[in-house]
N, C-alpha and C positions, 0 to 999 in steps of 0.2 A: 371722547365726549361727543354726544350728539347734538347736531345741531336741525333746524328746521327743514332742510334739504334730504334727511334723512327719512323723514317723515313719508307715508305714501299717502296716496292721494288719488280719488274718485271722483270722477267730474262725468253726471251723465248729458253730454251735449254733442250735439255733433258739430255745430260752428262753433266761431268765435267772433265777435265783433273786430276788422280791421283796424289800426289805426293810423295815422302818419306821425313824421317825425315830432309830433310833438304830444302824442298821446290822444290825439283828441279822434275821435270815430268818424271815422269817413263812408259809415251806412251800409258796406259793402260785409256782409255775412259770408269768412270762409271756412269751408271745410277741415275738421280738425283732422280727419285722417292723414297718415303721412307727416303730421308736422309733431314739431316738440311739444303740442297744446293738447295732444291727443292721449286723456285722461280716462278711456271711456273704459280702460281697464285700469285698475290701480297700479301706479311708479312713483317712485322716489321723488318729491319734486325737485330734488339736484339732479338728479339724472340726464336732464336736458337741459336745462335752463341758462347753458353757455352755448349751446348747437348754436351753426352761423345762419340763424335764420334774422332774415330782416325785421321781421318786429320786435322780435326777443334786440337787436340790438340797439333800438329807441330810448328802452328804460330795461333794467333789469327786474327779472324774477316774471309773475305771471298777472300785470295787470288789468286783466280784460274781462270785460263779459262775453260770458258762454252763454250762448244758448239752449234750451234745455229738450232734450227727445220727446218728449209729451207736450201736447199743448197745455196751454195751462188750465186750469179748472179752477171752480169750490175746492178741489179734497187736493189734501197738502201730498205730493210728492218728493221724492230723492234725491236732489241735487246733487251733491255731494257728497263725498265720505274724505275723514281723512286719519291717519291711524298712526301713533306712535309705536317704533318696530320692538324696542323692547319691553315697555310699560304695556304696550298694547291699548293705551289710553286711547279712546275713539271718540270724534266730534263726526256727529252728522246734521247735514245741512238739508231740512225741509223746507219746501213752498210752495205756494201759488202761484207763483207769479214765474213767466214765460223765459227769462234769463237770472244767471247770478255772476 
């Protein structure tokens, strides 16, 4: 059985907002590259989301604002994608607005 981890997952950002121990955003925009946040090709979101990285281990799974490669505009952009592997069932996430 499949479960949400299974799922892949499109995030076009290249930060992410940091946070500290308690979740809450300490201002500081880091590079997704290199980390388990780095969505900018589609993965599994279980795939990483145990890696021993420091923020993954505050709260589990991914809850953070990304910031988005386009500024933001009027005309809705790509946020996201995220795609069930055998349904093929697909949500995509558009906006305006500068993170998601």
């Amino acid at each position: 059985m499949q479960t949400i981890y299974d799922h892949k997952m499109k995030i076009n950002a290249t930060t992410y907002a940091d946070v500290d121990s308690s979740m809450i955003t300490t201002g500081k925009l880091t590079p997704v590259e290199g980390t388990p946040f780095d969505f900018r090709t589609p993965h599994a979101i279980g795939e990483r989301n145990e890696a021993n990285d420091r923020v993954l281990q505050y709260g589990p799974g991914y809850d953070h604002s990304y910031t988005l490669q386009k500024a933001p505009s009027k005309d809705l952009i790509e946020a996201a994608v995220a795609e069930a592997p055998d349904s093929k069932i697909r949500m995509k996430v558009m906006t305006t607005e500068p993170a998601v």
